[in-house]
C-alpha positions in Angstrom: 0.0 0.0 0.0 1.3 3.8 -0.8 -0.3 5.7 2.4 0.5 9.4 2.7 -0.5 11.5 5.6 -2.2 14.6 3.8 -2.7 14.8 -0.2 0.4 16.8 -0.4 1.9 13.8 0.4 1.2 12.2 -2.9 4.1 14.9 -4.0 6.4 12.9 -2.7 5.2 9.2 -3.8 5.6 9.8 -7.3 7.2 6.9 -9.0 6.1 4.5 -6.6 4.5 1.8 -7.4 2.0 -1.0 -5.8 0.2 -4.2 -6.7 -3.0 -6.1 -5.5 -2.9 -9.1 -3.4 -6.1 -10.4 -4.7 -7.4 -11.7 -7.4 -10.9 -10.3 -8.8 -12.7 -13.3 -10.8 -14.7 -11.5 -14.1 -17.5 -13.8 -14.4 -19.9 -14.2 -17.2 -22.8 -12.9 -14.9 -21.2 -9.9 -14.1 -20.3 -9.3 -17.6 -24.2 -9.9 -18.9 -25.6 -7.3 -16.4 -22.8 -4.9 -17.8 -24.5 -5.4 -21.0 -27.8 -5.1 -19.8 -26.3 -1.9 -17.8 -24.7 -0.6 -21.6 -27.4 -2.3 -24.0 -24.0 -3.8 -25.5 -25.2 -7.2 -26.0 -22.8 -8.2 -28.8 -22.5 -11.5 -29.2 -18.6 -11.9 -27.9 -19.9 -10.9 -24.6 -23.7 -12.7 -24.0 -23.7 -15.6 -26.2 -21.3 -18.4 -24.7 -22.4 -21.0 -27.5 -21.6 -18.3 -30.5 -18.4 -17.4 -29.0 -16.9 -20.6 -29.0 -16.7 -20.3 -32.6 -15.4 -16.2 -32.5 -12.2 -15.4 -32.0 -11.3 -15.7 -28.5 -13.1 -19.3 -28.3 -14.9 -17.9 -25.3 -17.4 -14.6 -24.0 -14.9 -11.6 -23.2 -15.8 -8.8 -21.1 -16.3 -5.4 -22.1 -13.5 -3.2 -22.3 -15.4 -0.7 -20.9 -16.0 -3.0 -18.1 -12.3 -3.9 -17.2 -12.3 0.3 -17.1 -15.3 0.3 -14.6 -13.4 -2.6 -12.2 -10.8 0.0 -11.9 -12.2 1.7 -8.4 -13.1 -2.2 -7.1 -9.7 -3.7 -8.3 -7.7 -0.4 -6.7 -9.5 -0.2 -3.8 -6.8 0.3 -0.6 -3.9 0.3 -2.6 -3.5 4.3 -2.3 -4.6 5.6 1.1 -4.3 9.7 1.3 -5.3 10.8 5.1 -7.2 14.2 5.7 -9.0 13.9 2.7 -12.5 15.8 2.7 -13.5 14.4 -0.9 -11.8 12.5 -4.0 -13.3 13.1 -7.2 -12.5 11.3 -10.1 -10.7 13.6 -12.4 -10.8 11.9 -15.8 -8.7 9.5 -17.9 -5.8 10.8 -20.1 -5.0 7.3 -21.7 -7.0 4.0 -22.4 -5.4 0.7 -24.0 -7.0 -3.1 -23.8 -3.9 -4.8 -25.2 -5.8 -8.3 -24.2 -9.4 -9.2 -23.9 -10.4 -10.5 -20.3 -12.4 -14.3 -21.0 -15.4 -14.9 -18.2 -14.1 -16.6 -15.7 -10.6 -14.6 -15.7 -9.0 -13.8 -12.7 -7.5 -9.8 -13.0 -5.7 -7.6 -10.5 -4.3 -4.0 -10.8 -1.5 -2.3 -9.8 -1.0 1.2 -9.7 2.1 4.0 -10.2 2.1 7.3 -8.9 2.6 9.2 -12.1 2.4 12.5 -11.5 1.3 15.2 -8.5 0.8 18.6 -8.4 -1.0 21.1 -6.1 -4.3 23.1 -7.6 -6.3 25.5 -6.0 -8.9 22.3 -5.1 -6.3 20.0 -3.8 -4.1 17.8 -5.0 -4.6 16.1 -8.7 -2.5 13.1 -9.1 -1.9 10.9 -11.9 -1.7 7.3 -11.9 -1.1 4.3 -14.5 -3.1 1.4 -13.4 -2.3 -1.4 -15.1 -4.9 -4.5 -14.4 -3.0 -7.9 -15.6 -4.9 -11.6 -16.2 -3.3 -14.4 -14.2 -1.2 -16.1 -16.5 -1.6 -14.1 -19.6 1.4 -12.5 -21.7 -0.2 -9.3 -21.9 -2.0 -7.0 -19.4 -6.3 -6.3 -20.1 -5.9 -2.8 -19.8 -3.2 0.2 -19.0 -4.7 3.5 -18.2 -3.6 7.0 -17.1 -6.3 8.1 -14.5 -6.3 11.3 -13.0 -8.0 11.9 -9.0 -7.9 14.9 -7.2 -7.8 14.9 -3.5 -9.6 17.7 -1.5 -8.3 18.5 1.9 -10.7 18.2 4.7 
């Protein structure tokens, strides 16, 4: 875990890095109410029996939902204390080098890219990359950008 006292602290923790203990199962439940939640019901997603004959042999999840794990798959890796409010900030950078199957297990782990002061707070930058177990290739690298209010 990167724990920092007071957002300002994050000035200091750039470049470091952490990584999940846990794995986070993607399962094809949790990618059907995704597309229920979307109205994406392509067929590489909902329909198991198609997608044994697509490309990946099997349903994938959304890319958009490996995106939407990130809070869930990140959660108590970064600690800031006397924080009043975090508010996601934005992404500045989105890849899915590699599809996530149902049934994949994922984690994430996080770098402290970047930190500077505002007149809110604190907006940091991270990379979060979120890796399948035994895959080559990660499911997804992103630049996301938080910004940390002083209580």
């Amino acid at each position: 875990m990167i724990a920092v006292a007071t957002p300002d602290g994050l000035l200091d923790a750039v470049g470091r890095s952490v990584t999940a203990d846990q794995w986070f199962v993607v399962e094809q439940t949790r990618i059907d109410a995704f597309a229920d939640a979307t109205d994406d019901h392509q067929w590489i997603h909902v329909d198991p029996e198609r997608a044994t004959r697509g490309p990946f042999g099997t349903t994938v999840a959304h890319g958009y939902l490996t995106l939407a794990l990130i809070p869930a798959l990140t959660a108590g890796l970064v600690e800031v204390g006397g924080v009043g409010l975090v508010v996601n900030y934005g992404l500045d950078r989105v890849r899915f080098p590699q599809p996530v199957t149902a049934g994949s297990r994922v984690r994430a782990s996080m770098t402290v890219r970047s930190a500077e002061p505002t007149a809110q707070g604190v907006r940091a930058g991270f990379t979060v990359t979120v890796e399948i177990e035994v895959a080559g290739k990660p499911a997804l690298i992103a630049e996301t950008v938080v910004l940390y209010v002083a209580a």
